[in-house]
N, C-alpha and C positions, 0 to 999 in steps of 0.2 A: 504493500500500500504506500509504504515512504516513498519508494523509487518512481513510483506511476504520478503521486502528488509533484515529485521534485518534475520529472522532465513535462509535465502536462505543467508545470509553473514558470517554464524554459518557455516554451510556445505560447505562452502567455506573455511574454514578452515582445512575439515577432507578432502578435496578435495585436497586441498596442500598437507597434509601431503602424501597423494597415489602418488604425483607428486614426491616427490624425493627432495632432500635437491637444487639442484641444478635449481629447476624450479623456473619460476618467478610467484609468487602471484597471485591467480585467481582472474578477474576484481570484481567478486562477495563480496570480502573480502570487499571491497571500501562502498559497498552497508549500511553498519553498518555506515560508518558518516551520509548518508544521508538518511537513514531509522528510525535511533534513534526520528530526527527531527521533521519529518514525521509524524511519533507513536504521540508526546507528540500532535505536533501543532493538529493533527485528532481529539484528544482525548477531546483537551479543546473547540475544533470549534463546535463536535457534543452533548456536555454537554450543552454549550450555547447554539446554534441554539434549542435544545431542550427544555429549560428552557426557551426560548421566547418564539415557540409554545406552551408549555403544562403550563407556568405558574409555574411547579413544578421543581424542583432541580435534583431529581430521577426520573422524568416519560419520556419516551423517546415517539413522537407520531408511531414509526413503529420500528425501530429494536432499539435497546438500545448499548452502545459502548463495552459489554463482544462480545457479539455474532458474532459480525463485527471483534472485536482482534481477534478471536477464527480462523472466516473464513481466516482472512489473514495470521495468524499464520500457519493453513494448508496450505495455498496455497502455501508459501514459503517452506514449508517442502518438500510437494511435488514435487516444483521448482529444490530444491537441493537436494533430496534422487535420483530425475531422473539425477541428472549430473554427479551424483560420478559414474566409472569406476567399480566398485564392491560393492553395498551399503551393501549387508551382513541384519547386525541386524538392520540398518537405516531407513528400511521397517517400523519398529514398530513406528518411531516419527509420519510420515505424519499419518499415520492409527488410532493412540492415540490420535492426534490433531483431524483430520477429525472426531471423534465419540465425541470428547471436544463440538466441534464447531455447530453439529448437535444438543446435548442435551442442551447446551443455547440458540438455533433457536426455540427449542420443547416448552422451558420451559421459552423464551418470547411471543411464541403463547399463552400460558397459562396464562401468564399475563394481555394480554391483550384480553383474552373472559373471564378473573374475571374482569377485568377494563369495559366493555360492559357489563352485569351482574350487577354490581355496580351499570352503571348508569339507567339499564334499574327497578330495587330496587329504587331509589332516586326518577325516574320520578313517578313508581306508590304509594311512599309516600305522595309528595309533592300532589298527586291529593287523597288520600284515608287516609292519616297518621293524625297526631295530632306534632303539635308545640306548647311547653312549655319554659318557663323559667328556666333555672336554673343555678348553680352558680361553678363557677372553682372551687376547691378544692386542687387543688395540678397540677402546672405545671413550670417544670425544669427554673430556673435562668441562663440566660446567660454570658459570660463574658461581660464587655465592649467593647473587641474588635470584638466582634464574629456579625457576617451579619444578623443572625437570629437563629433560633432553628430549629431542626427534631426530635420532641423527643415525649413523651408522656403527653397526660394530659387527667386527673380525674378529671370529671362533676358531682354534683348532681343535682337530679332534681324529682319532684313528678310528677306522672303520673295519667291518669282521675282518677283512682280509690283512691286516695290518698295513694299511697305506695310511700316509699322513695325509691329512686335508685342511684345507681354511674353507670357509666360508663367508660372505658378509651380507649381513640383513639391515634393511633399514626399520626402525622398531620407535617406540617412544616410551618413556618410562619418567613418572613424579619422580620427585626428587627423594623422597623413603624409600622408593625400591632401584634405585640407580645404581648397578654394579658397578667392579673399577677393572684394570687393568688386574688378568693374575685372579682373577674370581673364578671357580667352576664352573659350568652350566652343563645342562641335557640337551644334546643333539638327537633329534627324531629323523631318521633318514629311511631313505627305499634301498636295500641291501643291493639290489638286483639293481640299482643307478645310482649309486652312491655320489657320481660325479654330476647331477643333477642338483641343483641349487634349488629350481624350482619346488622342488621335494624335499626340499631340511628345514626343517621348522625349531628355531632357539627358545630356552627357555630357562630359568633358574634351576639349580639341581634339585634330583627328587621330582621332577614334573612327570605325571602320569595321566594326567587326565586335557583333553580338547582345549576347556579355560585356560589351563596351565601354557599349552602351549602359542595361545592368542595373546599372554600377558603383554610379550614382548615387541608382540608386530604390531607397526603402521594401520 
């Protein structure tokens, strides 16, 4: 609703100017004080509310907050390209937004049947894979003022055959469960393609169970 008030409050602008020096301000211009608000207050409510369901900081459970900006962004376009008196070249915003908005809806479906994918990979590990030991190697130091980390870290670890391997996942972890350099962890791997990354899933040691091994990932 903020996104749609803010740019339908933008065309409220090009909408004055068609009015003539002497017209009084379209109510729409207004819509940018309380639209801005809007925008921010949406933005930080559906981050949260998200972050309590999924656990993660970036994993949204059904549409994520681009794609939502995108739709309201068009909607306001289209809002105000329909009110101007002659829109001319103003055709091309809603039109540009409306394909904007359409390709981050495309390309969070796509997110979320690799996120299904994912898990439906983890379930038939945990019942057919192999869990080893092994040992962090290298993962980003935080500030002290910083909440936690999103970032990468590099596991090693030997696998049945005794070959050595790394791996690196990118993962996100608060700052109470943030391992260090030199910490243990559980590698869940496919014995039969061990060299497949796609298929090793990190996690604190002792991990046994699906949650266990989502703690750690993006």
């Amino acid at each position: 609703m903020g996104a749609a008030l803010e740019v339908r409050a933008l065309f409220g602008f090009a909408e004055f100017g068609a009015m003539g020096d002497t017209a009084e301000p379209p109510l729409a211009i207004f819509g940018m004080i309380v639209g801005l608000p809007l925008l921010i207050i949406g933005f930080f409510v559906h981050i949260g509310a998200s972050r309590r369901f999924t656990g993660k900081l970036i994993s949204a459970p059904v549409v994520g907050p681009l794609p939502i900006l995108f739709v309201g962004l068009a909607l306001g376009a289209w809002w105000g390209v329909l009110s101007l008196p002659s829109p001319g070249a103003f055709w091309l915003v809603p039109i540009g937004l409306s394909i904007l908005a359409l390709a981050f809806l495309l390309l969070g479906a796509v997110v979320r049947a690799r996120r299904r994918s994912q898990k439906d990979v983890l379930a038939h590990l945990l019942a057919h894979g192999r869990i080893e030991q092994g040992v962090i190697v290298e993962i980003p130091e935080i500030d002290p003022t910083s909440g936690g980390l999103l970032g990468t870290v590099t596991v090693k670890f030997t696998d049945a055959t005794g070959t050595d391997r790394w791996v690196q996942k990118t993962g996100q972890w608060p700052r109470r469960d943030l391992p260090v350099t030199g910490d243990p962890a559980s590698v869940l791997y496919d014995p039969a393609r061990p060299a497949d990354t796609s298929r090793i899933w990190l996690a604190p040691l002792g991990s046994r169970t699906a949650a266990d091994f989502t703690r750690w990932h993006a």
